[in-house]
C-alpha positions in Angstrom: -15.6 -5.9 8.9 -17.7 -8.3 11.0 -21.7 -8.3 9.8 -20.6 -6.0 6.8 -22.6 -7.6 3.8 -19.7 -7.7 1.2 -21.6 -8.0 -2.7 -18.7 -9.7 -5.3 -19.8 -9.6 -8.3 -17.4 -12.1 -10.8 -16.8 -11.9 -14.7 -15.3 -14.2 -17.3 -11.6 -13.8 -16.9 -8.8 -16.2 -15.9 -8.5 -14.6 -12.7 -11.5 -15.6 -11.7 -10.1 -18.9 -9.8 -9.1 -16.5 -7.3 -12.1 -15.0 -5.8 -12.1 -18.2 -3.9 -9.1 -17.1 -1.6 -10.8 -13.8 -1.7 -14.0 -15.2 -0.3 -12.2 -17.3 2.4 -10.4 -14.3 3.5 -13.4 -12.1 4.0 -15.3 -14.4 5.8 -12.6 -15.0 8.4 -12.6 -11.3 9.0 -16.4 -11.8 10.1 -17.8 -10.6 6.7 -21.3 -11.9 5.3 -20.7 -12.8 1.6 -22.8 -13.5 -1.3 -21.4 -14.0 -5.3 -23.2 -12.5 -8.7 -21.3 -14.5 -11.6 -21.6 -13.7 -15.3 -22.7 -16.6 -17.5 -19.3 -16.7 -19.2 -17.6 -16.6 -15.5 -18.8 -20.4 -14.6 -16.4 -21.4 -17.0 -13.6 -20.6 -14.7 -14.4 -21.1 -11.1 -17.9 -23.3 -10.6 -21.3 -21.8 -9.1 -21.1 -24.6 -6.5 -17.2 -23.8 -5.3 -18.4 -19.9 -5.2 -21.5 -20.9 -3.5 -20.3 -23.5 -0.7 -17.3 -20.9 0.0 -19.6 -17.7 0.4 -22.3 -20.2 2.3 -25.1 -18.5 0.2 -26.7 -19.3 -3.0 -24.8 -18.0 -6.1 -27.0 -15.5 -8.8 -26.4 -15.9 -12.4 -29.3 -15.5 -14.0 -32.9 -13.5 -13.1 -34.7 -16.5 -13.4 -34.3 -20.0 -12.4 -36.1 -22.5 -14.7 -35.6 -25.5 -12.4 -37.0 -23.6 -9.4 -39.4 -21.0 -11.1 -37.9 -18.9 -8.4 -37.3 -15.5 -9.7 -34.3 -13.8 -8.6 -34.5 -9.7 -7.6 -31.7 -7.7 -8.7 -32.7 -4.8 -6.7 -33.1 -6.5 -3.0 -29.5 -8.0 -4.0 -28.5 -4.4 -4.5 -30.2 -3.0 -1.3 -28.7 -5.7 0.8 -24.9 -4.8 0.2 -22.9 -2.3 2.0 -20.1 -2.6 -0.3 -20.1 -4.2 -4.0 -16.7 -5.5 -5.3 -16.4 -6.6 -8.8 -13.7 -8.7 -9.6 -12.4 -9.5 -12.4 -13.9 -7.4 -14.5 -13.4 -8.0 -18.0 -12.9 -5.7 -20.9 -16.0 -6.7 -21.9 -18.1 -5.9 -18.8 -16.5 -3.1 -18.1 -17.3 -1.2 -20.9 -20.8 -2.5 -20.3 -20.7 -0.8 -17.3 -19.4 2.4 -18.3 -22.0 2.0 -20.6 -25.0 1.6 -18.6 -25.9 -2.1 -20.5 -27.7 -4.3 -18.3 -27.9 -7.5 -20.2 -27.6 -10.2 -17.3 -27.8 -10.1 -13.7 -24.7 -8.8 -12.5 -24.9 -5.6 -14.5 -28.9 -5.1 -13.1 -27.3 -4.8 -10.2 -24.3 -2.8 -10.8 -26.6 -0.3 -11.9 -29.1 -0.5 -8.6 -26.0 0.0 -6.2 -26.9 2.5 -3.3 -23.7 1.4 -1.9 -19.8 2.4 -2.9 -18.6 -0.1 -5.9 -15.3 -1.2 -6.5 -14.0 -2.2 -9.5 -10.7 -4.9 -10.1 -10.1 -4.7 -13.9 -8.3 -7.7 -15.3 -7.2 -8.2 -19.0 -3.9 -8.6 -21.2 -1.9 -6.3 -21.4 -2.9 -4.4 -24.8 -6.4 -4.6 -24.2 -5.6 -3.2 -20.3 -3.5 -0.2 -22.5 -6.0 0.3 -25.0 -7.4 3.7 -25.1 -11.2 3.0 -25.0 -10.1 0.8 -21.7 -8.5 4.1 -20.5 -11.6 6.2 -20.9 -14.1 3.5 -19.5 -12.1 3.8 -16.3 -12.3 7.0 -16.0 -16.1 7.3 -16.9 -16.4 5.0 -14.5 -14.5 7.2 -11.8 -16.7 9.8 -12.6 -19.6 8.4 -12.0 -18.8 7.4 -8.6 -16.9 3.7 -9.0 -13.8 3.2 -6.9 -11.1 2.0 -9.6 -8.2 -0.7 -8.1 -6.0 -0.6 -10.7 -4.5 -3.7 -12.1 -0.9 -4.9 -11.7 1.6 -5.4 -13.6 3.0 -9.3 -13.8 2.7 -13.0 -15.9 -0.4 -12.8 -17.7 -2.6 -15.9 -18.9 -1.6 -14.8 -22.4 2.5 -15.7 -21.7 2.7 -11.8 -21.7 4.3 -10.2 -18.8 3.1 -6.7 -18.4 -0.2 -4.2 -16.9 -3.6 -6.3 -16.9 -2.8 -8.7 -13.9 -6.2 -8.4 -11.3 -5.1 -7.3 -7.7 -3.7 -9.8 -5.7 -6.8 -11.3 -3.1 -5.3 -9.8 -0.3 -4.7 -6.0 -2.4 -8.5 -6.7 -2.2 -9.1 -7.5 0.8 -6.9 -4.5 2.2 -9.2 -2.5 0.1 -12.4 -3.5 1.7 -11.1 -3.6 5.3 -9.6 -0.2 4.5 -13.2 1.0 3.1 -14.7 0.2 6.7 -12.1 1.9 9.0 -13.9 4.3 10.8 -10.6 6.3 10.9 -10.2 8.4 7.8 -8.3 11.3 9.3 -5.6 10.9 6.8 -7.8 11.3 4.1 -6.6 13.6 1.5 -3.0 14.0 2.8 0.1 12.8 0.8 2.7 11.3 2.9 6.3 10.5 1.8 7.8 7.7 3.8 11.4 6.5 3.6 12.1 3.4 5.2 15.0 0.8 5.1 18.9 0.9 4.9 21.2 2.3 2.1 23.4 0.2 0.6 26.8 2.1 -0.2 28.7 0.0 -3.4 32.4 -0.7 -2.3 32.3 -2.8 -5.6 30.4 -4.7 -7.8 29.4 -7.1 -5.4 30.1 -4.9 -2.2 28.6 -2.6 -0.4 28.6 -0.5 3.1 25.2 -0.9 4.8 23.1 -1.4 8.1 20.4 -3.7 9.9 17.9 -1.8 9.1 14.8 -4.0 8.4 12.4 -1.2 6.9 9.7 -3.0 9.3 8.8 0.2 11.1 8.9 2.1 7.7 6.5 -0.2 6.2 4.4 0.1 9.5 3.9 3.5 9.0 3.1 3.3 5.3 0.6 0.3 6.2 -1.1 2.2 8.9 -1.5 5.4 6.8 -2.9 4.0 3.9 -5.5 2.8 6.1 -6.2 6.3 7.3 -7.2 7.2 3.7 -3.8 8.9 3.2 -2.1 8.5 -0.1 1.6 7.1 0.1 4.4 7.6 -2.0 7.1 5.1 0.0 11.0 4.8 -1.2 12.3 2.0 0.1 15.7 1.0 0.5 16.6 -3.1 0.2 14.1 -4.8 2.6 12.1 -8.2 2.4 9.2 -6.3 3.6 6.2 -6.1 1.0 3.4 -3.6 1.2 0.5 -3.4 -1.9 -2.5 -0.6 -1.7 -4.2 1.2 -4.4 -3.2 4.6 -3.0 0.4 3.0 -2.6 3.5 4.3 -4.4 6.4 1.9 -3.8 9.7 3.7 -5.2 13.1 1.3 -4.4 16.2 2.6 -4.3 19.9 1.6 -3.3 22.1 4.2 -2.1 22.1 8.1 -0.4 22.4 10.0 -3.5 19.3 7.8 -5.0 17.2 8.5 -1.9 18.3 12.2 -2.3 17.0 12.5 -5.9 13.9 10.7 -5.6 12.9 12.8 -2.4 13.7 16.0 -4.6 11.3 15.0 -7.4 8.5 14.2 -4.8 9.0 16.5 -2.3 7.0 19.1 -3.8 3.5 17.0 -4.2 3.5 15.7 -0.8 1.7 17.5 2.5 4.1 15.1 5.0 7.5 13.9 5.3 8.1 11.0 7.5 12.2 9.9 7.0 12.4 6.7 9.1 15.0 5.2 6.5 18.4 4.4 7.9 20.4 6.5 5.8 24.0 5.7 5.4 26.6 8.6 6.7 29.2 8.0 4.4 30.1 6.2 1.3 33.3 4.7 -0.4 34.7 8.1 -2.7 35.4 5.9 -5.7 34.1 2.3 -6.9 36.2 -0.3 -8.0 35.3 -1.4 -11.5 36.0 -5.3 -10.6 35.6 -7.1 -7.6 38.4 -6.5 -5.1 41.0 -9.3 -5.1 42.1 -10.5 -1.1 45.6 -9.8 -1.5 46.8 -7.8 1.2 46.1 -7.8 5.0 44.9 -4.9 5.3 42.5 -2.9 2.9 41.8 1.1 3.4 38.7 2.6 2.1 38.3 6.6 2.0 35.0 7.6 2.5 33.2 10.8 2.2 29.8 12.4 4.1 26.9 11.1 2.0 23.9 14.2 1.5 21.8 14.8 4.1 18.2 13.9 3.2 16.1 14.9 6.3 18.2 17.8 6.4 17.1 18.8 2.9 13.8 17.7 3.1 13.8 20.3 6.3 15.2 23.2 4.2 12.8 23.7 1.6 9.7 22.2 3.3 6.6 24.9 2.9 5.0 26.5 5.8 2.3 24.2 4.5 4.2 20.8 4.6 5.4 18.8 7.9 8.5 17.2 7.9 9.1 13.7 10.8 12.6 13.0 11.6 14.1 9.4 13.0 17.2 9.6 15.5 19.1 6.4 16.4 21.0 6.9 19.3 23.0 4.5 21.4 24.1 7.0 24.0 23.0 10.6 25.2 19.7 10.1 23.2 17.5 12.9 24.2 20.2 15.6 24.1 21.0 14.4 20.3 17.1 14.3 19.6 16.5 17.3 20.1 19.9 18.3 18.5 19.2 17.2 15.4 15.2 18.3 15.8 16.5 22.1 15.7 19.7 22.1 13.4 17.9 20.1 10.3 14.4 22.5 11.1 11.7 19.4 11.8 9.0 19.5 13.0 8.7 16.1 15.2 11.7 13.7 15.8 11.0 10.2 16.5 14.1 9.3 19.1 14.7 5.3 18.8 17.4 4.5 21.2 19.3 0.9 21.1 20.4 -0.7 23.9 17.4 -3.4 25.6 15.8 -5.8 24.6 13.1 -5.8 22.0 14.3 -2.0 20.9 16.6 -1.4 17.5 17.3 -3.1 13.8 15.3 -6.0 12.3 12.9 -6.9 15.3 9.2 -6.4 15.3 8.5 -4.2 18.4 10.3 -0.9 19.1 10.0 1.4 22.1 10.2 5.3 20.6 9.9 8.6 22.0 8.0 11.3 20.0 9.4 14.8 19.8 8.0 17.9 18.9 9.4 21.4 18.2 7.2 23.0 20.7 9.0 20.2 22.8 6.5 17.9 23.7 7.5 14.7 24.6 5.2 11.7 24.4 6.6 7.9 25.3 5.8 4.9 23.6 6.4 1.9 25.3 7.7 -1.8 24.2 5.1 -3.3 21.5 4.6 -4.0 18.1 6.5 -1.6 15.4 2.8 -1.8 14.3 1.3 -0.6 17.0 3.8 2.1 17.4 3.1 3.6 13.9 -0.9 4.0 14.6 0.4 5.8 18.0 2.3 7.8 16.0 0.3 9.1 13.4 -2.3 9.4 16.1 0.0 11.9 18.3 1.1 13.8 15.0 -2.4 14.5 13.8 -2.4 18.2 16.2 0.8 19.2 14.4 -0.1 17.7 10.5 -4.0 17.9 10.5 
């Protein structure tokens, strides 16, 4: 992003206190950035915070009566190599989709040369409100890149849809826009990542270390490839937000199970790095169990085999990426489980050193193909070892 000339143009909404943690954030990744406000939008964040922030003069109007300096919407235009509005209110946007140009902001919406992004921000009747709906998607059509707005406590005391993407969703989204590496474009990718939590009882459960960090990695990394992710998640701190980002929790085996069968058919990539539980308890206890006796025995049966599944009925057109644990015999097992559940990669993550396993944030894998290729990834960042990965699978999924 450093020397990319990043255009925000700012409406009259509530959440326009924010675009000042947006601005900060862009300039520290090196961008240049200058700030069109609506009339209305001064009433919520002031010209001169926007201005000292963005280290350039602020335009709200054409023409400065104090100055006599006029004020050229289309050199403001020419200038940007990206335009991001945000918030945009109900109002402005349905002067956009429009085509209204009553004040300086919208002069230049409509002299872009450059992509534009919109950040829509309203409550959350007007967000739902069909005309709202269909201005979006004029919008689309004409070329505007939509971030949709999330749900959360609105200014009104509603909770709900209307909430503008957080500063960082929207800053993700520009850095994202000027990654050189789109190779992922077009391709859905279903990513499992974290533990399973197996319920003993109502406050019990069987489980694992899993951290869902390498998961998330992968997710993170992808998305910024232009890929579109639809990412179940088992219990994890970890926190990922993206426009092209489904986030789909779940708690146990049989709910990873169903939610992979309802995606699996809309996706162009599997990868299962979610430490799925082997077994689980065969029945539930209503009530937490009481410590009564010394000893307590717990049957447990074989939980469904996801990856195995997901390798079944995958389509000669669809890729499917395995994960293998191991704390012993680790290639042999690999490539095991590579050929009985029909993969097409396996990612072998053995325990055992330092720096390699559960809950840390660096890994060392090995990648394995079903033509047997074997390529080693040494000690660094979980990170760094999901952009090597998704590099080395592009011969097998592009």
């Amino acid at each position: 992003m450093h020397g990319k000339h990043v255009l925000l143009g700012i409406t009259g909404g509530i959440a326009a206190y924010k675009i000042a943690s947006l601005i900060r954030l862009l300039k520290r990744q090196g961008a240049e950035v200058r700030c069109m406000m609506t009339p209305a939008s001064s009433d919520f964040i002031t010209p001169l915070t926007v201005s000292t922030l963005s280290e350039h003069p602020v335009a709200i109007d054409f023409y400065d009566a104090k100055t006599g300096a006029w004020t050229n919407h289309v050199e403001w235009a020419l200038w940007a190599d990206v335009m991001l509005f945000a918030p945009v209110t109900a109002n402005s946007l349905a002067k956009m989709a429009h085509g209204f140009s009553d004040n300086f902001l919208l002069a230049t919406f409509l002299s872009a040369k450059c992509p534009v992004y919109i950040a829509p921000a309203m409550d959350l009747d007007m967000y739902a409100h069909p005309t709202t709906a269909r201005n979006l998607d004029r919008l689309q059509q004409d070329g505007a890149h939509i971030i949709p707005a999330e749900s959360g406590e609105l200014a009104s005391g509603l909770i709900g849809m209307g909430r503008m993407a957080e500063p960082e969703t929207l800053l993700q989204v520009i850095d994202d826009h000027f990654s050189s590496d789109k190779s992922y474009s077009e391709k859905k990718i279903l990513i499992t990542a974290g533990p399973t939590y197996e319920a003993i009882d109502p406050v019990r459960f069987i489980g694992n270390h899993s951290s869902g960090k390498m998961g998330f990695a992968l997710a993170e990394r992808a998305l910024k490839k232009g890929a579109e992710v639809t990412l179940i998640t088992g219990p994890t701190q970890c926190k990922l937000e993206h426009p092209n980002l489904r986030l789909i929790h779940i708690h146990s085996a049989e709910e990873l199970l169903a939610t992979v069968q309802q995606e699996w058919s809309n996706q162009d990539v599997g990868i299962f790095s979610a430490a799925v539980a082997d077994y689980r308890p065969a029945e539930i206890a209503e009530q937490k169990i009481k410590k009564k006796e010394d000893e307590l025995t717990i049957r447990l049966i074989k939980n469904p085999d996801v990856l195995a599944w997901a390798g079944a009925h995958k389509t000669d057109a669809q890729c499917v990426v395995g994960f293998a644990l191991e704390t012993n015999n680790g290639l042999e097992n690999a490539l095991e489980k590579l050929q009985r559940k029909q993969l097409d990669a396996i990612v072998l993550n053995e325990m055992g050193e330092a720096g390699v396993g559960f809950g840390g944030d660096t890994n060392r894998v090995q990648l394995i193909t079903k033509s047997n290729k074997i390529t080693r990834f040494e000690l660094q960042s979980k990170t760094e070892i999901a952009e090597q990965l998704l590099n080395a699978l592009r011969e097998i999924i592009l």
